[in-house]
C-alpha positions in Angstrom: 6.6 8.8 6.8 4.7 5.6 6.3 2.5 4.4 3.5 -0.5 2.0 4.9 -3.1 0.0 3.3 -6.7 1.0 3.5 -8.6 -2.0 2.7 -13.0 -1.6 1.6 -14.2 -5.1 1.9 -18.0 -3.8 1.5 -20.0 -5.3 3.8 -17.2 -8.5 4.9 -14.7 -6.4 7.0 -15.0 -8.1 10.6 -15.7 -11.5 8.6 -12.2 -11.1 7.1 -10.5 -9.1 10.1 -11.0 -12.6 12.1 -10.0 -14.6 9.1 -6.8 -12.7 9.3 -6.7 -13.1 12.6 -6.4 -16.9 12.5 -4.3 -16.8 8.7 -1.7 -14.8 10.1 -1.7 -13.7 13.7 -3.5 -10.1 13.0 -4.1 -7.7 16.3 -6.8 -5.4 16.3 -6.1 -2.4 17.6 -9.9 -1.1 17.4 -12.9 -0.9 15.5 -15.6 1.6 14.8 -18.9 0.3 14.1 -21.3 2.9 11.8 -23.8 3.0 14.6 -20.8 4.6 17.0 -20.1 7.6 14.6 -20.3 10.2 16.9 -20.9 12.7 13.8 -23.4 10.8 11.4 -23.6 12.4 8.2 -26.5 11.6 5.7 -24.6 11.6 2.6 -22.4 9.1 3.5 -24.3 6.9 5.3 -24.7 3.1 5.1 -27.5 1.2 3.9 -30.6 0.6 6.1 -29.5 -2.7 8.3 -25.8 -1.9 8.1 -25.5 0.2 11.9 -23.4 -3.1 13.3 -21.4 -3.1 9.9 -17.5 -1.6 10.5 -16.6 2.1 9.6 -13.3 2.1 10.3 -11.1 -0.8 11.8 -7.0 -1.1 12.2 -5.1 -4.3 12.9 -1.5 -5.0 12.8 0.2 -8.1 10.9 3.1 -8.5 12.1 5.2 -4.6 12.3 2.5 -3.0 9.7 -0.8 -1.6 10.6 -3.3 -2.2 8.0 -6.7 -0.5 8.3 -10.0 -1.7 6.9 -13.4 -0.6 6.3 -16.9 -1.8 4.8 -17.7 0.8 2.9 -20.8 1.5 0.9 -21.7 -2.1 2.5 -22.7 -4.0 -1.2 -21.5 -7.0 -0.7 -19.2 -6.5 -3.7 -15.5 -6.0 -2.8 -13.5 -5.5 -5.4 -9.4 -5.8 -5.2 -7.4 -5.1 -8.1 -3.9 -3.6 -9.7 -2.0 -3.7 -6.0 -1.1 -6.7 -4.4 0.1 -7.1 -0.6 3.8 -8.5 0.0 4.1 -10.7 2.8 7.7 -11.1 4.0 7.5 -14.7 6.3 10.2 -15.0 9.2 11.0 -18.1 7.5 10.2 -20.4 4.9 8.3 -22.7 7.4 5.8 -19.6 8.5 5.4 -19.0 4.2 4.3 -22.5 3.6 1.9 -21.9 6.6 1.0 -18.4 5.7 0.4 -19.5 2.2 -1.8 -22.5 3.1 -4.0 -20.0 5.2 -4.5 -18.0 2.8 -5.3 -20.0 0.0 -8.6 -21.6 2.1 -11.4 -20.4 0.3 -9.0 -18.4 -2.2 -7.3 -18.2 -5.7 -3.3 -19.7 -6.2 -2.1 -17.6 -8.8 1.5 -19.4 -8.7 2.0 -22.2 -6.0 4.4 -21.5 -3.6 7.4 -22.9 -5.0 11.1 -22.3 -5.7 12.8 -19.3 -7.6 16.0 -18.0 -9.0 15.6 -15.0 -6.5 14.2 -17.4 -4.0 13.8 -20.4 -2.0 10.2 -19.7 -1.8 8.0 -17.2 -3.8 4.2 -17.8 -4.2 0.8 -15.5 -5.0 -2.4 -15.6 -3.8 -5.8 -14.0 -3.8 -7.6 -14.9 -0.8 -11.3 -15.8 -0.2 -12.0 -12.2 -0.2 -10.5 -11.4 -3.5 -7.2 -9.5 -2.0 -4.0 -10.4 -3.5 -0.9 -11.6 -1.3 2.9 -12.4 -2.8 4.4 -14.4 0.1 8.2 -14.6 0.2 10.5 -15.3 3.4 12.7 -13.0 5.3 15.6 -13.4 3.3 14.5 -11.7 0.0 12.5 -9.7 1.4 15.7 -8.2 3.4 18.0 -8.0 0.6 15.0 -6.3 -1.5 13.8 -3.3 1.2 15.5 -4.2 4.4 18.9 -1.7 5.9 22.2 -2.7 4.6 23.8 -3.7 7.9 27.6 -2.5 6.4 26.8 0.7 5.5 27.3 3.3 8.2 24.7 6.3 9.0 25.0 9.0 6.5 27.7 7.2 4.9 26.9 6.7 1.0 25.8 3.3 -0.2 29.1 0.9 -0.9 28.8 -0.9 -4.4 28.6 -4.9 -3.9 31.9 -5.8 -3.1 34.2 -8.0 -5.7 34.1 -11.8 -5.1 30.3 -10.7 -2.9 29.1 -13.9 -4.8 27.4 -14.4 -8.1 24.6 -11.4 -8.8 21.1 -12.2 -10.1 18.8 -10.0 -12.1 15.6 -9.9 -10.0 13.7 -7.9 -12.4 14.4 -5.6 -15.6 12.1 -3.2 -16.9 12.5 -1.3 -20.4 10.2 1.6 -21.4 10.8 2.4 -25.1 10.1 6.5 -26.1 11.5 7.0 -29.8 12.7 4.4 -32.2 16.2 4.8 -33.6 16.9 4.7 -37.3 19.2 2.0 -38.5 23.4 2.5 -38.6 22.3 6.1 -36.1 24.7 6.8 -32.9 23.0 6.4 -29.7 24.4 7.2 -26.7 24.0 5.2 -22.8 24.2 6.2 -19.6 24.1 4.3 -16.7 23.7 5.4 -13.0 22.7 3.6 -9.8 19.5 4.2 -7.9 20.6 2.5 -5.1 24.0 0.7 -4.9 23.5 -1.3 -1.7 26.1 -4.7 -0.6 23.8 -7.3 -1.9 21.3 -5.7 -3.8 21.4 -3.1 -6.2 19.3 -0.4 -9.2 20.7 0.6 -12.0 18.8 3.3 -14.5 20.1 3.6 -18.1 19.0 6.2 -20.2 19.8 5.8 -24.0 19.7 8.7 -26.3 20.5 9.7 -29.7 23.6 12.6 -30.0 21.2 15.3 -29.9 19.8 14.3 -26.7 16.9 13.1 -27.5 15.4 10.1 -25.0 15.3 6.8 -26.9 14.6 4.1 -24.0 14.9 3.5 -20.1 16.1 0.5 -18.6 15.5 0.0 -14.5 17.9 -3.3 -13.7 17.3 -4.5 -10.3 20.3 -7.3 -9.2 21.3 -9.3 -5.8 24.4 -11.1 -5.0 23.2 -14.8 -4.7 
C-alpha cells in the first residue's frame, strides 16, 4: 500500500512541475491536458481558456511519485496543515535542495543545525507548498528498515551501551484532571522498539480505570 500526494496548484501546475524539475531533479511520467479528456463532463469542467491547463499530471522525485493537478484553474492555490518531508542523500544535496526551493519562496526556519540533526530546515516554496528538508541519516533512523532485525523477527529494543538516546519529539494529550494526593496508575508500552529509534505510549489512569493523559515519546540513539 502506498500513500501519495495529490497536489491542486489551480491554474500553475506545469509552471511548478518544471520548477520542480530544475529544484530537485523531478521526472514526469505524463500529463493530461483538460482538452485531452477523452470523457468531458460539463459539471466539472474548467473555465473558458483553460483547454491547455493540466488535468492530471504525475512526476517522480526521487523514489516517490507525486501527482498534480490545476484544478478549478483560479489562480488561487492554497497549501495548508500538511507539509512534504524531503529526505536529502546528503547534507550537501539539502543545502542545495533547500536553496532551490526557497527562490521565490517563504524560510520558515533556515536550514541549520539540530539536536536530532546535522541539518533540519522548512520551507514554503514560491507556490505556497510546504517542504521540511532533512538528510538521509534522520530520515533513516526515523522511517527507514532496521538493518539488524531479521524478517518476521520482532523488533530488538536499542541495545545497552547503543550510544546516548535523544527525544525527538514528545506529545501529551491530557483527558481528565486528577484531584490532588489521588493514585494514578502508568503504563508504558512500545509502538515500535526499533535499534536506533524507538515509540513509547503511556497511558495514565486513575485506579478505577479511568484515562487521565497519553504520552507518545519518540527517541534515537545519537
Amino acid at each position: 500500500m502506498q500513500v501519495q500526494p495529490y497536489l491542486f496548484f489551480d491554474g500553475r501546475a506545469e509552471e511548478a512541475i518544471d520548477f520542480y524539475r530544475r529544484a530537485l531533479g523531478a521526472q514526469v511520467e505524463m500529463m493530461m491536458r483538460f482538452k485531452d479528456n477523452p470523457e468531458p463532463n460539463e459539471d466539472c469542467a474548467p473555465p473558458p481558456g483553460s483547454e491547455n491547463k493540466v488535468m492530471h499530471a504525475s512526476f517522480r522525485v526521487g523514489d516517490t511519485t507525486v501527482m498534480a493537478s490545476d484544478g478549478h484553474c483560479a489562480g488561487e492555490p492554497r497549501f495548508e496543515g500538511f507539509s512534504l518531508t524531503l529526505v536529502a542523500p546528503s547534507e550537501a544535496e539539502a543545502e542545495r535542495m533547500f536553496t532551490a526551493l526557497s527562490d521565490g519562496g517563504e524560510t520558515r526556519m533556515p536550514l541549520t543545525r539540530t539536536f536530532f540533526s546535522p541539518r533540519f530546515g522548512m520551507v514554503a516554496d514560491r507556490f505556497g507548498v510546504s517542504w521540511q528538508v532533512i538528510p538521509r541519516q534522520l530520515g533513516d533512523y526515523l522511517g527507514g528498515p532496521d538493518p539488524a532485525s531479521e524478517e518476521g523477527a520482532p523488533p530488538a529494543s536499542p541495545e545497552p551501551g547503543g550510544g546516548p538516546t535523544a527525544t525527538i519529539e514528545s506529545k501529551t494529550n491530557f483527558i481528565s484532571p486528577a484531584k490532588e494526593g489521588s493514585v494514578v496508575l502508568a503504563e508504558c508500552v512500545p509502538l515500535h522498539a526499533g535499534r536506533r529509534s524507538s515509540v513509547w505510549q503511556t497511558r495514565v489512569t486513575r485506579e478505577d480505570g479511568k484515562l487521565l493523559a497519553v504520552v507518545i515519546l519518540t527517541q534515537m540513539v545519537i
